[in-house]
RODO-447717 format. One record per residue: residue in three letters; x, y, z of N, C-alpha, C in turn. Coordinates in Angstrom, 2 decimals, padded with zeros to 5 digits. Example, Ala and Ser with C-alpha at 12.3 -4.5 7.8 and 13.67 -1.06 7.14 Angstrom:
- type	n_u	n_v	n_w	ca_u	ca_v	ca_w	c_u	c_v	c_w
- ALA	013.19	-005.69	007.80	012.30	-004.50	007.80	013.20	-003.30	007.80
- SER	012.85	-002.25	007.08	013.67	-001.06	007.14	012.90	000.03	007.87
//
This chain:
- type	n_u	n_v	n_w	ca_u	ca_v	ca_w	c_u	c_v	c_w
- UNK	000.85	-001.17	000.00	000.00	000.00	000.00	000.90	001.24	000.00
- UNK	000.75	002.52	-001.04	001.58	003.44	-000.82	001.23	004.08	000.18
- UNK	001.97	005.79	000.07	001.69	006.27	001.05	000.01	007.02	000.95
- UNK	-000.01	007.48	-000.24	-001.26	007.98	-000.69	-002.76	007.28	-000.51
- UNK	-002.44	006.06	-001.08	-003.94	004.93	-000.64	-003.80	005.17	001.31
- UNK	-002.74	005.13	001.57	-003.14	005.27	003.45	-003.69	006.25	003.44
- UNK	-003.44	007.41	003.16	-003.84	009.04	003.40	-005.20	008.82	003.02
- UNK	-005.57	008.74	002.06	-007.10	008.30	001.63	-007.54	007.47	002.15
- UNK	-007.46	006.44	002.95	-008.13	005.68	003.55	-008.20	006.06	004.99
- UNK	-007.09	006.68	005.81	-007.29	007.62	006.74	-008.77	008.62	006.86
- UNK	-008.41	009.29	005.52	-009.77	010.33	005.29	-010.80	009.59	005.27
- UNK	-010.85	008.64	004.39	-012.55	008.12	004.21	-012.74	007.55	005.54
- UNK	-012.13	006.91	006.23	-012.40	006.04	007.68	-012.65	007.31	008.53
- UNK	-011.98	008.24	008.29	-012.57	009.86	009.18	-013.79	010.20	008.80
- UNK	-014.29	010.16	007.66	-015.40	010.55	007.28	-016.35	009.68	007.66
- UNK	-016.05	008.39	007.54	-016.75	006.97	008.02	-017.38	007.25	009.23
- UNK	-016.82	007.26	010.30	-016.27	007.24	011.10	-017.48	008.50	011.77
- UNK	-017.25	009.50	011.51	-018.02	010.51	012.31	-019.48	010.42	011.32
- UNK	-019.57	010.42	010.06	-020.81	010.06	009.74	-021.74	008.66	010.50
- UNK	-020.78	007.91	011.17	-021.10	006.69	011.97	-021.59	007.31	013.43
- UNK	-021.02	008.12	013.83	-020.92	008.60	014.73	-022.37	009.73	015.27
- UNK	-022.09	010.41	014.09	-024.07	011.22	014.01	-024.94	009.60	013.80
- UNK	-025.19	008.86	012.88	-026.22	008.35	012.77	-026.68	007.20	013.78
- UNK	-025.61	006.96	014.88	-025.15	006.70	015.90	-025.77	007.47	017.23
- UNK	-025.55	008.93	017.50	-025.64	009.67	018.42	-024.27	009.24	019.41
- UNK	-023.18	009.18	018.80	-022.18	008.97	019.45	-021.10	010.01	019.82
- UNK	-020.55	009.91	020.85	-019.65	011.27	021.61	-018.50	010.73	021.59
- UNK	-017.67	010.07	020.49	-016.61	009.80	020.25	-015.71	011.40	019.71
- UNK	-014.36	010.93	019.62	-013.56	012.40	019.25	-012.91	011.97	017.88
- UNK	-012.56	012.66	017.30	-012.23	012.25	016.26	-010.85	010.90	015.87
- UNK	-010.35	011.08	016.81	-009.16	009.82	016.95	-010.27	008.17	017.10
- UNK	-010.80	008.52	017.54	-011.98	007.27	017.80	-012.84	007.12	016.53
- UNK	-012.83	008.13	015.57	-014.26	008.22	014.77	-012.97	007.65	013.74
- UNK	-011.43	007.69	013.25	-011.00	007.53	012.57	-010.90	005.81	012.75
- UNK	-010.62	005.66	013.67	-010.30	003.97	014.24	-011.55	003.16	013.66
- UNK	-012.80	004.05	014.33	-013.87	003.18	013.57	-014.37	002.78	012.82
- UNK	-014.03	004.13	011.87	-014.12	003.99	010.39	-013.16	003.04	009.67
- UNK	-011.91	002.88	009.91	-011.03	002.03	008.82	-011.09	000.25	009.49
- UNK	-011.43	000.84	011.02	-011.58	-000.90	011.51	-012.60	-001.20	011.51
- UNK	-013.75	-000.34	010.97	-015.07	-001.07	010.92	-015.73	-001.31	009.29
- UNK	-014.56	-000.24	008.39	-015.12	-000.68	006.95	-014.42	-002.14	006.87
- UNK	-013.10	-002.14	007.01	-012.47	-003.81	007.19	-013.36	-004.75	007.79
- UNK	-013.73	-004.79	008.61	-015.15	-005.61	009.17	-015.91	-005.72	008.05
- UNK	-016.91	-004.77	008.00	-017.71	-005.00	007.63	-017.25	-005.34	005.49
- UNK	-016.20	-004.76	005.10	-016.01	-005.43	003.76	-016.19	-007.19	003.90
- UNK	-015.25	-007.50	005.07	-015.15	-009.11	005.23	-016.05	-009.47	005.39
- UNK	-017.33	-009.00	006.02	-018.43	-009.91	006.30	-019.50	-009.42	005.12
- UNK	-019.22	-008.75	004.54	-020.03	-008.80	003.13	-019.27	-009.39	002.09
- UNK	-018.51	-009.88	002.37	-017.59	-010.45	001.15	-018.13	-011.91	001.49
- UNK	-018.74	-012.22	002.40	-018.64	-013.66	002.69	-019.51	-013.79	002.24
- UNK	-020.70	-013.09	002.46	-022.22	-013.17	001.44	-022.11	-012.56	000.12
- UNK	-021.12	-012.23	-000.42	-020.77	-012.18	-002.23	-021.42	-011.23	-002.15
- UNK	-021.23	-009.87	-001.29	-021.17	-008.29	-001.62	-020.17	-007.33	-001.87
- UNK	-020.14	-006.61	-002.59	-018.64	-006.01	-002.81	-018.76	-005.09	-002.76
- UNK	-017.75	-003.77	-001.83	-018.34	-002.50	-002.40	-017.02	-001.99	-003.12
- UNK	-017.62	-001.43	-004.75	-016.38	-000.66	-005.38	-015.92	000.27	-005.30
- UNK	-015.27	001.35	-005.53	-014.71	002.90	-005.43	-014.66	003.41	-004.31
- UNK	-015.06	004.40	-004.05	-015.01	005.58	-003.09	-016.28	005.51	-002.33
- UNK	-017.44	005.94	-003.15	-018.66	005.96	-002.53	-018.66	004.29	-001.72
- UNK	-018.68	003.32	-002.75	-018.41	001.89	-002.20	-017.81	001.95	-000.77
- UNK	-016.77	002.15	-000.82	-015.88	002.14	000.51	-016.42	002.96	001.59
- UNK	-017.19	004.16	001.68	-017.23	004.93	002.58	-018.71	004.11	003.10
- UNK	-019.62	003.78	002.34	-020.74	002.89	002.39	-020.41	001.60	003.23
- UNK	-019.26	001.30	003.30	-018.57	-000.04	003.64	-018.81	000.44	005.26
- UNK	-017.79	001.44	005.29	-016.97	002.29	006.72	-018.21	002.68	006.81
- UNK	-018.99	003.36	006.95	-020.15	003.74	007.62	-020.66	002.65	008.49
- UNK	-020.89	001.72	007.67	-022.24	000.36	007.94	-021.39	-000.48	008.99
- UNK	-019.84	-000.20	009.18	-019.15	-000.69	009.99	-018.62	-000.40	011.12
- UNK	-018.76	000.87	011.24	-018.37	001.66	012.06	-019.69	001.89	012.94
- UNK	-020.58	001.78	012.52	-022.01	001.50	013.03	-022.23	000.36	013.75
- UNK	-022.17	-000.60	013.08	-021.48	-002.06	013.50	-021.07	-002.10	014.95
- UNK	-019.63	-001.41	014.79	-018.72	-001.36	016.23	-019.36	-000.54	017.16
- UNK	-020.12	000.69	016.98	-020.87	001.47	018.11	-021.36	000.87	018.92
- UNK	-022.60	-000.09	017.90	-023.31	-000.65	018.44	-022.95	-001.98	019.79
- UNK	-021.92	-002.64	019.06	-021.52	-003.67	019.19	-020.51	-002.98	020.89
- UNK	-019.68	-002.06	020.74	-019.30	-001.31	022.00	-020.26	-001.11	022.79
- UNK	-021.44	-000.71	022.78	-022.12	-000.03	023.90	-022.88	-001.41	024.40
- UNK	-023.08	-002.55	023.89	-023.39	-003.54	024.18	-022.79	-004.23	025.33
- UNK	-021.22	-004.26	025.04	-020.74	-004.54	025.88	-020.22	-003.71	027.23
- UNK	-020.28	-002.24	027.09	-020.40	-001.57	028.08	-021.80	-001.71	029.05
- UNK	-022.84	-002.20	028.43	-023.77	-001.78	029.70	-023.78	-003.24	030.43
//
């Protein structure tokens, strides 16, 4: 991976990430909203890959990181209460 695909995937997992975060109602900071986004589009690509979903490009990917990062909110506050 160069350095550029990281930088962009940084951003979109930021964007992920706090768009996860509003549709969420979550009080994460942005260091948290970035984590969620790139470790929750990875999630969630793998577990749509297993049911033969793919997401392509940009929009694809951020669609990925959203739905995953959502994922982990959820999946966190679960185990917090």
């Amino acid at each position: 991976m160069n350095i550029l695909a990281l930088i962009v995937s940084l951003i979109m997992g930021g964007v992920a990430g706090w768009i996860a975060g509003i549709i969420m109602k979550s009080n994460n900071g942005i260091l948290v909203n970035i984590i969620l986004g790139v470790v929750g589009g990875a999630v969630a690509g793998a577990l749509f890959g297993l049911i033969g979903i793919n997401f392509n490009g940009i929009i694809g990917g951020l669609i990925c990181g959203i739905i995953g990062a959502c994922l982990l909110i959820f999946i966190v506050r679960l185990i917090k209460k």
